[in-house]
Structure formats: C-alpha cells, structure tokens
C-alpha positions as MATLAB code, in Angstrom:
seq = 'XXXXXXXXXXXXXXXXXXXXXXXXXXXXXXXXXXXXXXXXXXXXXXXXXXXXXXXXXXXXXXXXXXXXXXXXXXXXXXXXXXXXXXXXXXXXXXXXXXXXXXXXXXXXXXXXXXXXXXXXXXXXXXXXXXXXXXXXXXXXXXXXXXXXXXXXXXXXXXXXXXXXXXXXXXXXXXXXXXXXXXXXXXX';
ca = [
      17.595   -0.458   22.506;
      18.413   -3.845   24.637;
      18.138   -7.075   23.532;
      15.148   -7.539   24.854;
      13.130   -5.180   22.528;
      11.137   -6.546   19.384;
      10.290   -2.665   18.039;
      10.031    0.883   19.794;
       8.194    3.859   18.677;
       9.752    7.247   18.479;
       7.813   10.381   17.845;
       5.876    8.126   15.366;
       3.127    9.786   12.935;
       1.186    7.150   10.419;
      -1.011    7.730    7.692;
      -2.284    7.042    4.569;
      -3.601   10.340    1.991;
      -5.380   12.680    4.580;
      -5.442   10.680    7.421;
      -2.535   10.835    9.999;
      -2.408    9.689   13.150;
      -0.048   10.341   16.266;
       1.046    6.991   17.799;
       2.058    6.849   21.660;
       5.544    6.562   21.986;
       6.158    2.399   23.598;
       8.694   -0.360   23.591;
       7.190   -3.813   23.194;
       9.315   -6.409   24.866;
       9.926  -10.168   24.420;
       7.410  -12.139   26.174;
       4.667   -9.287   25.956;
       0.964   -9.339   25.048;
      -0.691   -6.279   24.016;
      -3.686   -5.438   23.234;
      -3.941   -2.689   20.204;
      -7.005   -0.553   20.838;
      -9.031    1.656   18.842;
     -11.840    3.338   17.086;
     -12.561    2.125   13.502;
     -10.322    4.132   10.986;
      -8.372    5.006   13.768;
      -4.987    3.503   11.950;
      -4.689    0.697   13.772;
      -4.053   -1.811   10.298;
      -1.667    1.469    8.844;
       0.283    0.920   12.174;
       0.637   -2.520   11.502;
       1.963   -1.623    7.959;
       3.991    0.365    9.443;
       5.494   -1.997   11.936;
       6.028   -4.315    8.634;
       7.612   -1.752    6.748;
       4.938   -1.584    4.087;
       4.057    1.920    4.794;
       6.133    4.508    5.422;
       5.960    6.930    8.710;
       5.008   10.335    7.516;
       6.755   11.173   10.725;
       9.549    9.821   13.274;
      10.418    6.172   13.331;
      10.229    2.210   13.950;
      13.469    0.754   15.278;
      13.042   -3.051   15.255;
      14.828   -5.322   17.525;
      14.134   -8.538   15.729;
      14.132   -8.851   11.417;
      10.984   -8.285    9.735;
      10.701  -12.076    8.681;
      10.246  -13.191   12.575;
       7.432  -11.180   12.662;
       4.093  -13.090   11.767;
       0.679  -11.262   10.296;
      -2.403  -12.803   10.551;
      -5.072  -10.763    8.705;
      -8.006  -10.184    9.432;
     -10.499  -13.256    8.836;
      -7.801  -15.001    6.445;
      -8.778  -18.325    7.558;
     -12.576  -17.296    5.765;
     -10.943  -17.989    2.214;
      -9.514  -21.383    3.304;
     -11.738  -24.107    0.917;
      -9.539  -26.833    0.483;
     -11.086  -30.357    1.062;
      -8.514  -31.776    3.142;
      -8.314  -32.611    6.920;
      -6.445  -30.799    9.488;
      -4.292  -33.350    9.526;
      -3.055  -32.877    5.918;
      -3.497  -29.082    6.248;
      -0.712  -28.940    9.371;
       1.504  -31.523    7.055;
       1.157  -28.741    4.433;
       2.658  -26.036    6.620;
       4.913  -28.468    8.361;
       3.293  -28.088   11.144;
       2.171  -31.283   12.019;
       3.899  -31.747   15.700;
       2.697  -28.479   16.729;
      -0.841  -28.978   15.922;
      -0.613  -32.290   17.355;
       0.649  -30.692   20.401;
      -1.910  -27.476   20.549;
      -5.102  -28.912   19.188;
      -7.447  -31.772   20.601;
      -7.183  -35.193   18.398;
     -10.888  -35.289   17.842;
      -9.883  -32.549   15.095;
      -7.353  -33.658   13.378;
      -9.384  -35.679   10.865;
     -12.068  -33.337   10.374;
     -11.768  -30.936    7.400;
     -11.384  -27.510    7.944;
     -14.916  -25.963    6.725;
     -16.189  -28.121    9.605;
     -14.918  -26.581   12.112;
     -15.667  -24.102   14.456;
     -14.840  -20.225   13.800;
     -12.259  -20.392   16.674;
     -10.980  -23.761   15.909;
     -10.339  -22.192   12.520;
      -8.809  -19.439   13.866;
      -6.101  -21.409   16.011;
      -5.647  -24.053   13.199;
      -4.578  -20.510   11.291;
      -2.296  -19.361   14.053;
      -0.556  -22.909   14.315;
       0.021  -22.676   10.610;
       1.540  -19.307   10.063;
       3.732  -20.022   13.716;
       7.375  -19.783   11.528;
       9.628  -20.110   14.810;
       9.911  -19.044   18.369;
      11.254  -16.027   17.745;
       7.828  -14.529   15.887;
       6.199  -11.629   16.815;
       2.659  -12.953   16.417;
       0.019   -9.961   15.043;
      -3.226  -10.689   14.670;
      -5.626   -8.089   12.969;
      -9.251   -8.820   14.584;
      -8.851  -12.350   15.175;
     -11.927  -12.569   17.008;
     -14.773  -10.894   14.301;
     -17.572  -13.351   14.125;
     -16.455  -15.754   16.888;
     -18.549  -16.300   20.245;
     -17.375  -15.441   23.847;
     -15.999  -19.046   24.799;
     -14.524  -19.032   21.340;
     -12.551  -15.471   21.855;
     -12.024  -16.786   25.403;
     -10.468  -19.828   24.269;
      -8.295  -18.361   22.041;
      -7.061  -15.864   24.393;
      -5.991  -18.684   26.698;
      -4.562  -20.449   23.880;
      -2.253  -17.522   22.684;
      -1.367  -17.196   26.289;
       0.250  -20.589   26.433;
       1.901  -19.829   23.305;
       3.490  -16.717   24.875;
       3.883  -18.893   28.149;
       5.956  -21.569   26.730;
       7.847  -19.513   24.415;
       6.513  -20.730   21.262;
       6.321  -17.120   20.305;
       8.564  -13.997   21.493;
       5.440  -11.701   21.509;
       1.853  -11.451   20.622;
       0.013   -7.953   19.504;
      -3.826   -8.352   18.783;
      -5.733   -5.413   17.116;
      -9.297   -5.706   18.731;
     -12.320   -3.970   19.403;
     -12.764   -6.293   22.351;
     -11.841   -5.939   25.639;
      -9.493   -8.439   27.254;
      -8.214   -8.915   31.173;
      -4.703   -9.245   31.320;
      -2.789   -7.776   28.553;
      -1.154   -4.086   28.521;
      -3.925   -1.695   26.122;
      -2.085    1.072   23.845;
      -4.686    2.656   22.354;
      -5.009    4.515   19.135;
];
C-alpha cells in the first residue's frame, strides 16, 4: 500500500445476519471521487460500517491508509433533525467553522436560520460542519434524498471544489443517482 492510498479492499465479503455481499476488490486514492452504486439492501451502508470499523468483514479485509478519525460520515438526511433556532452564522461558530463557511457559502445565508433554508443549502451547511481537516475522507450516505436537480447539481460542484482545493483528501457518495464525472463501483 503507497502513501497515496486512503483504504483498499481485499477479497472483501460484508454482511449483516443472512445477508452477505461480495465487494469488488479497489484502492481509493487521495484526491478521488467515487460514486458508490447500488440496489437498495444491496450493503452499500454495511460497507460503509465496514470501512469505519463498526462491522466486521465476514470475509477478507480493509487495510486503511489514513486513521479512522480522518475519515468523516455524513448520514443519511442528518441535517433533517437539526431544530436549533440559531443562524448559520452561530451554527458554523458552533463547529468552529466559521472561516470555512464564510469561505464556501454565499453571505446572503449566513444570518438566516437553518430551518429556512433550502434542502441543499442544508445539506452543504452539514458538510462544512462535520469538515474536521484536510486530510478527511468525506462519506456521504444519500446526500441527495429529497433535494431537486439544481440542488444535487450544486452540491456536486460544490464537493468538487472541496476535492479540488484540497479541503478534503477524498470524497465517497452512496447514491441512487447518477453523476458525470466520478469513478462508479457498484454493489
């Protein structure tokens, strides 16, 4: 494994009860984007687990290049439960965030509180806030449920400037959707 590896697969098997699943043997690389790809209850979320060392292979192995605390997991829809009454503003402060967000997100925003939003300004406000250092893996577990075309579109652009000026050292997205650009293993 070089230095430029964040994990690699080897004969990898996943699964949770009855359900196991034979995952393609890939490296991911610093500076890659991919695209995780699959039916539902295919094991794409139990391969993430499995990335994070939460569940165990039932088979083969995950060697990571970088420590499990530079890797960053965004749930799916966790920025749904967010009802605090504050502004972005004060919600970037929180995370220490504030220059980032300042950086990524339009002023207009930063003074509005979060259930005013938009779904996919909600979604990169989320992404800015869980950002713990440049050397994150950054994996996002169907960040785009419930958000519109420009929306997905925007934040797709968005996480590509992330990537682009190496504000992250990778970015894997679990989707259903289809994106141009990004390397597809599917499940």
């Amino acid at each position: 494994m070089n230095n430029d590896t964040l994990f690699i697969t080897n004969s990898l098997t996943i699964g949770i009860g009855y359900f196991t699943n034979q995952i393609p043997q890939f490296e991911m690389k610093k500076g890659e984007f991919i695209h995780l790809k699959g039916k539902n209850g295919s094991g794409k979320t139990t391969f993430v687990k499995t990335i994070l060392n939460e569940i165990h292979p039932v088979e083969g192995s995950i060697k990571h290049g970088i420590d499990l605390n530079d890797i960053t997991y965004i749930k799916q829809e966790s920025f749904k439960k967010i009802l605090l009454p504050i502004n972005v503003e004060e919600w970037l402060k929180i995370y220490n965030a504030i220059e980032l967000g300042k950086t990524l997100l339009p002023n207009r925003i930063l003074s509005q509180t979060f259930k005013s939003l938009s779904g996919g300004e909600k979604q990169k406000l989320s992404i800015i806030s869980k950002i713990q250092s440049t050397r994150s893996l950054l994996i996002l577990d169907e960040p785009f449920n419930h958000i519109d075309t420009s929306s997905r579109l925007e934040i797709m652009s968005f996480l590509s400037s992330l990537l682009n000026k190496a504000m992250l050292s990778g970015i894997l997205i679990i989707s259903h959707h289809d994106f141009d650009g990004v390397r597809v293993i599917e499940i």
